[in-house]
Structure formats: structure tokens, C-alpha cells
TIMILUM-976754 format. One record per residue (C-alpha): residue number from 0; residue in one letter; chain; x, y, z. Coordinates in pm, 1 decimal, m for minus. Layout:
N
+-----+---+---+----------+----------+----------+
|   k | r | c |     east |    north |       up |
+-----+---+---+----------+----------+----------+
| NUM | A | A |        X |        Y |        Z |
...
+-----+---+---+----------+----------+----------+
This chain:
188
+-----+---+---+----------+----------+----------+
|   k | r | c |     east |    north |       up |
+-----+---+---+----------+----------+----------+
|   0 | X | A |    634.1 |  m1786.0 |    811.4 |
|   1 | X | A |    699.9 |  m1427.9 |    926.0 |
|   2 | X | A |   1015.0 |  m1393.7 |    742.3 |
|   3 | X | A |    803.0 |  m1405.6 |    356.5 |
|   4 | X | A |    693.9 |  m1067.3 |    520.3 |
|   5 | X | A |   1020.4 |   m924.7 |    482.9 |
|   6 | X | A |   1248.9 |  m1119.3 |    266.7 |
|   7 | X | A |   1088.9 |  m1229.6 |    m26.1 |
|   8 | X | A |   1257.8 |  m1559.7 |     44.8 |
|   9 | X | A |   1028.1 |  m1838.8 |   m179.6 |
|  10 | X | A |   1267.6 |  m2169.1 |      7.9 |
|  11 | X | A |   1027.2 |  m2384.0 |    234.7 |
|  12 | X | A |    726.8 |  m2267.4 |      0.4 |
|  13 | X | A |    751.3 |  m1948.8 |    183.7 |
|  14 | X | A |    555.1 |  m1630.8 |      1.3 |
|  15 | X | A |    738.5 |  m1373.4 |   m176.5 |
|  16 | X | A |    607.9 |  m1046.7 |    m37.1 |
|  17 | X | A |    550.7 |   m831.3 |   m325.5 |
|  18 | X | A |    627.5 |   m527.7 |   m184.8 |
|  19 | X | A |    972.7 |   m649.4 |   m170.4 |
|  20 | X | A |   1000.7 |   m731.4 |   m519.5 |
|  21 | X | A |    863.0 |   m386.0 |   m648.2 |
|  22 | X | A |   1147.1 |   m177.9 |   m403.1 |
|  23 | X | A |   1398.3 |   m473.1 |   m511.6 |
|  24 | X | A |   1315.1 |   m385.6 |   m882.8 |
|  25 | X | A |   1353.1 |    m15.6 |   m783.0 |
|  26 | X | A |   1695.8 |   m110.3 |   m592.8 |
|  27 | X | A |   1824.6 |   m229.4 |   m937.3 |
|  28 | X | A |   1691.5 |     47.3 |  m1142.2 |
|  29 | X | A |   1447.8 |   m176.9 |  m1343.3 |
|  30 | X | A |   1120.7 |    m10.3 |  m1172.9 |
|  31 | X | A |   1107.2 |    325.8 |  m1056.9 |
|  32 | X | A |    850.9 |    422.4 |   m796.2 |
|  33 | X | A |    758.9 |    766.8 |   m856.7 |
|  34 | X | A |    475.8 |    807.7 |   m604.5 |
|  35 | X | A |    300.0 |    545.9 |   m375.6 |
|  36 | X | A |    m24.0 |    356.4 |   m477.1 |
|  37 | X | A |   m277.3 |    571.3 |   m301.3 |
|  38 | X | A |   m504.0 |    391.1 |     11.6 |
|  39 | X | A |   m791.6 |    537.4 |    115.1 |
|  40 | X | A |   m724.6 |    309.1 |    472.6 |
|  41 | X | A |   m466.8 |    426.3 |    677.6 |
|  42 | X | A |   m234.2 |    273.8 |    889.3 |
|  43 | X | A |   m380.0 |    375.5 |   1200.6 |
|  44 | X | A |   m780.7 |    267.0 |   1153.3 |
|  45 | X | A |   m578.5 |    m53.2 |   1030.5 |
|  46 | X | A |   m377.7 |    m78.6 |   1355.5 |
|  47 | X | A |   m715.0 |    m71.0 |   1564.8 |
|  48 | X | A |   m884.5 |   m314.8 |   1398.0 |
|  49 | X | A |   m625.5 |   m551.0 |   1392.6 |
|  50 | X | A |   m646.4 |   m453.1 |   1811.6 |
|  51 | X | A |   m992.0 |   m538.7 |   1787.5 |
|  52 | X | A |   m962.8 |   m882.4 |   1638.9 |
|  53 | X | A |   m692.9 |   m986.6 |   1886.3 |
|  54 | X | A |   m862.3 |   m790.1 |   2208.9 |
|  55 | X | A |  m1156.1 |  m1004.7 |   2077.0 |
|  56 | X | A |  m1015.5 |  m1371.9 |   2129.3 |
|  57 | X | A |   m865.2 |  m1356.7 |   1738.9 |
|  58 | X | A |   m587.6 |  m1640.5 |   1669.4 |
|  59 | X | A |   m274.0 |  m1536.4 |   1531.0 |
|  60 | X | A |   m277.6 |  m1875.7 |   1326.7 |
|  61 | X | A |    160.4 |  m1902.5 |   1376.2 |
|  62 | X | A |    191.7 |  m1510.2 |   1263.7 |
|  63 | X | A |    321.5 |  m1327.8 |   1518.5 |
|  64 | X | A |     58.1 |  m1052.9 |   1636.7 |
|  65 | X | A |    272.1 |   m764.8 |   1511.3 |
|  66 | X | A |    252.8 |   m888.6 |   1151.9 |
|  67 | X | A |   m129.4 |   m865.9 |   1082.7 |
|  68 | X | A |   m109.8 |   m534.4 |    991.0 |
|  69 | X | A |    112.5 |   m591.4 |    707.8 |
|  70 | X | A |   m107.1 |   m918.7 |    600.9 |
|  71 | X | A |   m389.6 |   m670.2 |    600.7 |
|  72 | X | A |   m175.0 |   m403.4 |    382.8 |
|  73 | X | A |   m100.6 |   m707.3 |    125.3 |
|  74 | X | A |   m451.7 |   m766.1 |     26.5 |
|  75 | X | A |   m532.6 |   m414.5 |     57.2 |
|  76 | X | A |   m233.6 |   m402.9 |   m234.0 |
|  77 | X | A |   m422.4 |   m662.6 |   m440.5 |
|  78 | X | A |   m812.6 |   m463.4 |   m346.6 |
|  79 | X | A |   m749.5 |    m98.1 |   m395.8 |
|  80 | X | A |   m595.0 |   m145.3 |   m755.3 |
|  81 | X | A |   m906.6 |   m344.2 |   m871.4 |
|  82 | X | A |  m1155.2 |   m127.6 |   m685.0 |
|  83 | X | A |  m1002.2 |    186.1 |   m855.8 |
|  84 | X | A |  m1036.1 |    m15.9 |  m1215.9 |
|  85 | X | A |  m1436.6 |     15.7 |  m1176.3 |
|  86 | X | A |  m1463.7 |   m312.3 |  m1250.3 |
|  87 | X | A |  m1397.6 |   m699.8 |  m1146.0 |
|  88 | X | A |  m1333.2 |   m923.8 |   m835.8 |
|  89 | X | A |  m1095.1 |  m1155.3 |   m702.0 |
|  90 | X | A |  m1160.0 |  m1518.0 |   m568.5 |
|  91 | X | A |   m989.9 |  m1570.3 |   m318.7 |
|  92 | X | A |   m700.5 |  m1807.8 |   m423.6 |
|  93 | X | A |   m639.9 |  m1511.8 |   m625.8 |
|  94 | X | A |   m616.9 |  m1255.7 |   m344.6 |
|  95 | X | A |   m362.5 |  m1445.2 |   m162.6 |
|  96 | X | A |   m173.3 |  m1540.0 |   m410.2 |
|  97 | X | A |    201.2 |  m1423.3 |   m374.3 |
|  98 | X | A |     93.2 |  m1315.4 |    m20.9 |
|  99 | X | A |    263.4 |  m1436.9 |    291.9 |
| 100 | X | A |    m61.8 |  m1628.6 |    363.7 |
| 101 | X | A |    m72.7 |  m1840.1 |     m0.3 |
| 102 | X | A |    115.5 |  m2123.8 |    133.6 |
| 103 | X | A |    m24.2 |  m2119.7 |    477.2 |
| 104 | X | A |   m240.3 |  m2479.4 |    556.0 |
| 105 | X | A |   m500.5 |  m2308.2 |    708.9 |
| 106 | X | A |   m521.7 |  m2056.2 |    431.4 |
| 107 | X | A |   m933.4 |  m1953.9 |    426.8 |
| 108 | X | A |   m960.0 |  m1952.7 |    808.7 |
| 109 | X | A |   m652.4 |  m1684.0 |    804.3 |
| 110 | X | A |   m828.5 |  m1487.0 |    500.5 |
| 111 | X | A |  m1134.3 |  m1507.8 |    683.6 |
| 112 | X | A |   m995.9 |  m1355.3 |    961.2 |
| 113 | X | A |   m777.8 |  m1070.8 |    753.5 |
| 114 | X | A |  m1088.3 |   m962.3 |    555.2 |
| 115 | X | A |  m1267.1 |   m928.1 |    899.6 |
| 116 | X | A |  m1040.9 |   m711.1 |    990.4 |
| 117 | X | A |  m1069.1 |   m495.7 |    678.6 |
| 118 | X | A |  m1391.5 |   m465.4 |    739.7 |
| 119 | X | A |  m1368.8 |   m314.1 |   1085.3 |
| 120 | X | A |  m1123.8 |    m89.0 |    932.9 |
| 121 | X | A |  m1374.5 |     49.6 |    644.7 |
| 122 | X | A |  m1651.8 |     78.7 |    867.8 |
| 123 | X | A |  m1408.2 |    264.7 |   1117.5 |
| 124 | X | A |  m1321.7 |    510.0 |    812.5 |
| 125 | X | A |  m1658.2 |    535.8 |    667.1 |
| 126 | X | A |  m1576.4 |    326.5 |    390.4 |
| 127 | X | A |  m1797.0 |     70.1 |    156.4 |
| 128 | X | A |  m1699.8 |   m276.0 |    243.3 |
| 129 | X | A |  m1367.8 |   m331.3 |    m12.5 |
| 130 | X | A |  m1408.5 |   m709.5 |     78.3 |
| 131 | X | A |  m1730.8 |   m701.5 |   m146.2 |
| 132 | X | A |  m1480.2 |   m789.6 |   m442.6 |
| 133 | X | A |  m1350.3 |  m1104.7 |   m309.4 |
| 134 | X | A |  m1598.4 |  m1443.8 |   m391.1 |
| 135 | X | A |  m1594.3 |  m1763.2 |   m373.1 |
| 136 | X | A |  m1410.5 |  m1912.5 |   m705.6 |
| 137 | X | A |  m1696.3 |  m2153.2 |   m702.4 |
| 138 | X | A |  m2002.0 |  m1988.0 |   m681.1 |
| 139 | X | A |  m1881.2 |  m1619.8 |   m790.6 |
| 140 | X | A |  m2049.2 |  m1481.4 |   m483.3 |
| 141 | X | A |  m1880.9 |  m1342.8 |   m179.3 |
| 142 | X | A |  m1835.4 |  m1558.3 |    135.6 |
| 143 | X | A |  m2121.4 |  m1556.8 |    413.0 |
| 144 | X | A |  m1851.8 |  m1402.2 |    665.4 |
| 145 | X | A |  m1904.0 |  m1073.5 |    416.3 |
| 146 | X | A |  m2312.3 |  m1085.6 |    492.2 |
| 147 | X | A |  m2249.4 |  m1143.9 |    824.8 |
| 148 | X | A |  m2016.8 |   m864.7 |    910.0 |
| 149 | X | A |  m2271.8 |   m647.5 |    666.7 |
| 150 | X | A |  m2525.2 |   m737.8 |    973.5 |
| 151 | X | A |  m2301.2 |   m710.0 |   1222.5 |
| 152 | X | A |  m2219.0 |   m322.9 |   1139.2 |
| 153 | X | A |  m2547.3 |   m243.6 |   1079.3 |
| 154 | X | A |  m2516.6 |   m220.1 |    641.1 |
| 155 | X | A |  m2685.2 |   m492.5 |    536.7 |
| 156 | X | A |  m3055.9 |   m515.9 |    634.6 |
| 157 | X | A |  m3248.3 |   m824.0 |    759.5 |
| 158 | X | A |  m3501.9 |   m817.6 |    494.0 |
| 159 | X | A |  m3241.6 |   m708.6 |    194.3 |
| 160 | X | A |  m3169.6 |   m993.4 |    m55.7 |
| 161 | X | A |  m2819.9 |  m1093.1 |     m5.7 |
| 162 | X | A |  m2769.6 |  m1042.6 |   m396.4 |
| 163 | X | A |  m2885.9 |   m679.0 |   m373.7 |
| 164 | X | A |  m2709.3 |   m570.7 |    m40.7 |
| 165 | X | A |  m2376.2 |   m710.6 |   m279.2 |
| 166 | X | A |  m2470.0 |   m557.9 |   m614.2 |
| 167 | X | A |  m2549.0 |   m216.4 |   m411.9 |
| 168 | X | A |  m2224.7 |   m286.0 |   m259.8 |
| 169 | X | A |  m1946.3 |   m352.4 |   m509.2 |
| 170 | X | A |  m2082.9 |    m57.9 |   m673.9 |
| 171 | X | A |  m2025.0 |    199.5 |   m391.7 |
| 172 | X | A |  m1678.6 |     13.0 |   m344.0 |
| 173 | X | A |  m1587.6 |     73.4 |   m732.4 |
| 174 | X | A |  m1764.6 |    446.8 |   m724.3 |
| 175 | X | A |  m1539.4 |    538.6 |   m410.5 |
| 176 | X | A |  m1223.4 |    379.0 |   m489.4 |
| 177 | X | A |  m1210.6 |    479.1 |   m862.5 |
| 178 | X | A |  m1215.3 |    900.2 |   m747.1 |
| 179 | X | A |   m873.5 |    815.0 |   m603.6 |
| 180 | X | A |   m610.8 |    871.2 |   m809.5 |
| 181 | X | A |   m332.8 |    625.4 |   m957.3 |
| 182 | X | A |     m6.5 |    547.4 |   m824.2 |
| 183 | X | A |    254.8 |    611.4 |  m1109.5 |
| 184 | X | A |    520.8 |    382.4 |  m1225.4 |
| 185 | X | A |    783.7 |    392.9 |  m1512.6 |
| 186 | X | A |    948.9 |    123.0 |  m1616.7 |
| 187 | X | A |   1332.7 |    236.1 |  m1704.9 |
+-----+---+---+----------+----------+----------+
């Protein structure tokens, strides 16, 4: 499982990590990478919480422990990009998809743990909550594990309507992400 982090090897329904195809393609001179998408979370507020989940009793679910991180960066890959586009979510079949944790059997428990995560690391950074664009395919809405760890930090109000406390926050999430700028990329 740990080697789709690296290798972009698809055999045994392994993952292809994207990242690996995009500095392939810029290997072979069919993409060139003129400056790196923009993140407004950092490697080290991403390193803590990823700490926190595992000081906390967090499973590792067969990835070895110094892999989350780069699980985490992978979604954050698929988030930032929509959250700068002002607009849209993902469900979250979609936001693993081509990730090392697609093919994974125990898919949503490792998702629900990764977006966890990311929100410890936005609430470390002073961030909205970028998991507010990932919902349930079914229902459109996000999961309860998003208006829980809205409680937990102290966003989301008892008495707020979970609908509102959502609405309110996709909108900060699209408002703050959108005033960073674009990576560039030229096709040759």
C-alpha cells in the first residue's frame, strides 16, 4: 500500500499518486511546472496534527505512520484547487479517487480519519474548515464527523442549525482560499 505513495505503480489495484504523474509528465517534457500550486497549510501544522491523531490512539489502518502526512497533502491537492475556484464540492469517492487510499477496503474509516486531521491542521493555522467541501454523494451534505469536529474546536455552536454553521462555512473556505493565487502550468 505504501509504495502507490511513491511509485505510481497501478498493479495489485494499487493508487497512482498523482503527484508522480504531474513530475513524470514534467520528466518527459510534456508538462512543465513553472511554480508550485500554492497551500495555505504547511507542512509543519500538518506534521503536528498528524502527531496528534496518532499521540491520540489514531490507527494507521496498514499505512505506515510516516506516510499520513503525504495522504493528508493528496487531498489537500484535490481541496485547495476547488476551494480557490469559489465554487463546488467533492463527495467523497471523488476526493480519493486516484489517491493512495481509493483502493483501500476500509476506505471511509481512513478518510474519516485524514479529514480529521485536516481539521486540526486548519484550526492550528487559523483556517476555515477546508473539509466543509467534501459531502456525502448521497445526501449532498457533509459527514457528521465535520459537525462534530466543528463542536469539538469550538466553531460550530450548540444551538446553530447544522445547515447554517455549513453554508457560513463553505463560504469562508471559498472567500479565503480564492485570495491565494494560482499555481501555473504550461503544457509544451
Amino acid at each position: 500500500m505504501d509504495e502507490a505513495l511513491h511509485s505510481g505503480d497501478t498493479r495489485n489495484d494499487q493508487a497512482v499518486d498523482l503527484d508522480t504523474r504531474t513530475m513524470r509528465q514534467a520528466r518527459e517534457g510534456t508538462v512543465m511546472m513553472t511554480s508550485p500550486a500554492p497551500t495555505l497549510i504547511p507542512e509543519r501544522p500538518l506534521t503536528t496534527a498528524v502527531s496528534w491523531y496518532f499521540n491520540g490512539g489514531g490507527a494507521a489502518w496498514g499505512f505506515e505512520r510516516r506516510h499520513w502526512v503525504r495522504l493528508c497533502r493528496q487531498l489537500l491537492d484535490r481541496l485547495e484547487p476547488m476551494a480557490r475556484s469559489g465554487k463546488g464540492t467533492l463527495s467523497c469517492a471523488e476526493l480519493v479517487r486516484g489517491t493512495a487510499v481509493e483502493h483501500h477496503e476500509a476506505w471511509r474509516h481512513v478518510l474519516t480519519n485524514l479529514l480529521d486531521i485536516l481539521v486540526k491542521a486548519c484550526v492550528d493555522v487559523d483556517l476555515p474548515n477546508i473539509t466543509a467541501l467534501v459531502v456525502v454523494q448521497e445526501t449532498g451534505l457533509p459527514t457528521r464527523g465535520f459537525f462534530e469536529a466543528a463542536r469539538r474546536y469550538g466553531r460550530k455552536h450548540l444551538n446553530e442549525a447544522d445547515d447554517a454553521y455549513w453554508g457560513r462555512e463553505l463560504e469562508r473556505v471559498h472567500h479565503r482560499w480564492s485570495r491565494t493565487p494560482r499555481p501555473t502550468r504550461t503544457r509544451r
